[in-house]
N, C-alpha and C positions, 0 to 999 in steps of 0.2 A: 067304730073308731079305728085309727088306722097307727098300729105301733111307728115309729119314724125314731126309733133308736139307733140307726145308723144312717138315714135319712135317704137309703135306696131301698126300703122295703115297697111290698105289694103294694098298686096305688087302691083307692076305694071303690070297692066292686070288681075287684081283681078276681076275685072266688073263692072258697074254701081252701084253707091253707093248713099249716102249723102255726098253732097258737105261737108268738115268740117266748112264751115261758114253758114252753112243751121240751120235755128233754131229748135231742137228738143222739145223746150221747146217755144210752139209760143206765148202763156199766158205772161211771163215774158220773151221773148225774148233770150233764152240760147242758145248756138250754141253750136252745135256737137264737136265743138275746145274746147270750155271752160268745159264741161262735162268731154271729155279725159283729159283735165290739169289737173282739180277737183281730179278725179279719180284717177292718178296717184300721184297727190300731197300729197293728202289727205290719201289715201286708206283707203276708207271708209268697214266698217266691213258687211255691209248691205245696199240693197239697198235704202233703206228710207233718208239714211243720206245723199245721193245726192242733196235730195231737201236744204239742205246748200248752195248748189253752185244756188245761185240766187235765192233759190225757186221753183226750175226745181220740175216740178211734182206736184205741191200743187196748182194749180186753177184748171181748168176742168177736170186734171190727165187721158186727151186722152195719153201724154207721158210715164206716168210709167210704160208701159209693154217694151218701147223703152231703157229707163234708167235701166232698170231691166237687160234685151239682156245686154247690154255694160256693165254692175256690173259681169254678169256671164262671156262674155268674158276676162276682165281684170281679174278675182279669176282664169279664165281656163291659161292664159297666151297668149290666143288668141286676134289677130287683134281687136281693139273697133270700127267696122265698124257697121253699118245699109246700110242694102242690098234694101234702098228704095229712087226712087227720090223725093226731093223734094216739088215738084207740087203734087204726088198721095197723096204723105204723107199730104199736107194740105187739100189736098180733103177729104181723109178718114175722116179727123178731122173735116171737116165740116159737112158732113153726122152723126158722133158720134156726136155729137154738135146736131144735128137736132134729132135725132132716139134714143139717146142715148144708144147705141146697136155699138159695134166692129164691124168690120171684123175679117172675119180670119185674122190674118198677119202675115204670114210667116216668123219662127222666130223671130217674139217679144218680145217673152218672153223665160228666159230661160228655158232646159227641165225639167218640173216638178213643176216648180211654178207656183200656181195658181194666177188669176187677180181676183181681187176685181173692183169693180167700185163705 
């Protein structure tokens, strides 16, 4: 089954994804459902003004290259998916948490924006 809570998600058989009730935001608990509502509600001009929605982004900011991705694919007109599961995802964020040092992540961010930490 294919979430359509904002009705540009991943279509069926798109691939493994984030669940939309997976939290992208694990600091203040935001889900991937409530960021695409945000986003589409709102249509925020930049990606800064996401952290409205709950806060997303603004404690240890492992998520803003994540909320960055979904800001560019909703300006593009494309799917608001993250091509990452759940489990890696808080792994990674554990490791940045620890090393304070990213991964690569494929896709994170969109093309051309740089990440600050």
């Amino acid at each position: 089954m294919t979430d359509r809570d904002d009705g540009r998600d991943a279509p069926d058989g798109a691939g493994v994804g984030m669940d939309p009730d997976a939290e992208v935001c694990l600091c203040f608990h935001v889900s991937l459902r409530k960021v695409r509502n945000f986003i589409r509600r709102t249509e925020p001009k930049v990606p800064s003004q996401i952290a409205d929605c709950l806060g997303a982004g603004t404690g240890c900011r492992w998520c803003v290259p994540f909320l960055e991705k979904l800001h560019h694919q909703w300006k593009s007109g494309e799917p608001m998916t993250l091509p990452i599961a759940p489990a890696e995802y808080a792994a990674r964020r554990r490791r940045y948490r620890t090393t304070g040092e990213r991964e690569d992540d494929p896709g994170a961010s969109a093309a051309g924006e740089s990440r600050t930490s």
